[in-house]
C-alpha positions in Angstrom: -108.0 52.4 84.2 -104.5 51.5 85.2 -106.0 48.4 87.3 -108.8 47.8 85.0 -105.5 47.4 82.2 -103.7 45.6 84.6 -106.5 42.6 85.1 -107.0 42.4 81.7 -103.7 42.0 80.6 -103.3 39.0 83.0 -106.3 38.0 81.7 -104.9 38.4 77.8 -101.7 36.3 79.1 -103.8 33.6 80.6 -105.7 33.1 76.9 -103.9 35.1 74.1 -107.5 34.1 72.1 -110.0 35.6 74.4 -111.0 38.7 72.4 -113.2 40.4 75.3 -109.8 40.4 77.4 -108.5 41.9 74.6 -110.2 44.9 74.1 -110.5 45.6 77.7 -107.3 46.0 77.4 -107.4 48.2 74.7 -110.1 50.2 76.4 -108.1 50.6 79.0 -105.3 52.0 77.6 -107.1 54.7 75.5 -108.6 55.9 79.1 -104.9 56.0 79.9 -104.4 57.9 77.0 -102.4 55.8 75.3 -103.9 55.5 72.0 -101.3 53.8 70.0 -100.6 50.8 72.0 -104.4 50.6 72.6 -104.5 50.8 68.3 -101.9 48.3 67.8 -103.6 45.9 70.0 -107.0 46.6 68.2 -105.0 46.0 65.2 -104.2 42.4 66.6 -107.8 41.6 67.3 -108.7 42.6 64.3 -106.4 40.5 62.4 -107.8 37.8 64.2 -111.5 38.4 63.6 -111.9 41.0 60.8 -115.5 40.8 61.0 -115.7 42.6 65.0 -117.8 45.2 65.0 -116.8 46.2 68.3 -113.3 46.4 67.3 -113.6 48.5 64.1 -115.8 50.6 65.7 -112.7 51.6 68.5 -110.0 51.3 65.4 -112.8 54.2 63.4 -112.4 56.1 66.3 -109.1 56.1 66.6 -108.2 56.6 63.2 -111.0 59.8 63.1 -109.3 60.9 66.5 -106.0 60.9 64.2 -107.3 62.8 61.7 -107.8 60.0 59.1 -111.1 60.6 58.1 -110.7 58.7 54.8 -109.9 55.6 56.9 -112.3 56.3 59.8 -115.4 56.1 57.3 -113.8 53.0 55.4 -113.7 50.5 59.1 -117.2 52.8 59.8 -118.6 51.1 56.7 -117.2 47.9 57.7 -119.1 48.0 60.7 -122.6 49.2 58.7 -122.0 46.1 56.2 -121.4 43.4 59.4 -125.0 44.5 60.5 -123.9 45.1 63.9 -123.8 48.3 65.2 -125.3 47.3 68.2 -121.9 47.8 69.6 -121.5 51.3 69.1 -124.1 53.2 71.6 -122.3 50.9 74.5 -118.7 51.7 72.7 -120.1 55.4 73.1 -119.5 55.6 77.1 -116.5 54.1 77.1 -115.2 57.4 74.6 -113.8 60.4 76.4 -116.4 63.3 75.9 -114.5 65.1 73.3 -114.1 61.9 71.6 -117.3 61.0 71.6 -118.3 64.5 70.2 -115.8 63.6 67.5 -117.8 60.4 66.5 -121.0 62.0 66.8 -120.1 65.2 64.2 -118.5 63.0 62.0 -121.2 60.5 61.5 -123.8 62.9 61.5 -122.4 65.4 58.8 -121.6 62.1 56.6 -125.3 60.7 57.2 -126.1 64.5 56.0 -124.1 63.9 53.3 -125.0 60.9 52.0 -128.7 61.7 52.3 -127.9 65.3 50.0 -125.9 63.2 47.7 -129.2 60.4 47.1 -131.8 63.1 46.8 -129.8 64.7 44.1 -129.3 61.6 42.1 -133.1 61.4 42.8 -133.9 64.4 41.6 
């Protein structure tokens, strides 16, 4: 990861717009563990391109890894209503495993959730 972040900060330097550089980058620095700078550089993307799946897809991570649940469905949502969640099952190996467990449970139980919450107002 170190050289992987290394490289693609260069990279970032060399085009400040290039957005895949960019969240190698970010990438990177989560496998470092260093969440926040890999947040506020996923914060600069986003503000950029608000629309990036891939990047609200790390930034829902992050914020569920924080324990912001509220705001980890919110950018989750924002992914669902782009239509592109292609990006998450290859965002998915790029998690840590405990991360990725995170993400998992969380979507699941709120796909449960939303399913109960329809077939009452069904019913």
């Amino acid at each position: 990861a170190p050289g992987v972040y290394q490289l693609a900060s260069l990279l970032v330097e060399l085009d400040a717009s290039d957005e895949a550089s960019r969240i190698l980058c970010a990438d990177a620095l989560y496998q470092m563990g260093w969440v926040e700078e890999a947040h506020r550089l996923l914060l600069v993307a986003l503000s950029k391109n608000p629309q990036r799946s891939p990047i609200l897809a790390r930034l829902a991570l992050l914020q569920l890894k924080k324990g912001f649940l509220y705001d980890g469905n919110q950018l989750l949502k924002k992914v669902i209503k782009t239509g592109d969640t292609s990006c998450l099952l290859p965002i998915m190996d790029i998690f840590k495993d405990e991360d990725r467990k995170l993400m998992q449970t969380h979507c699941h139980f709120r796909a449960l959730s939303l399913l109960t919450n329809k077939q009452e107002d069904a019913g």
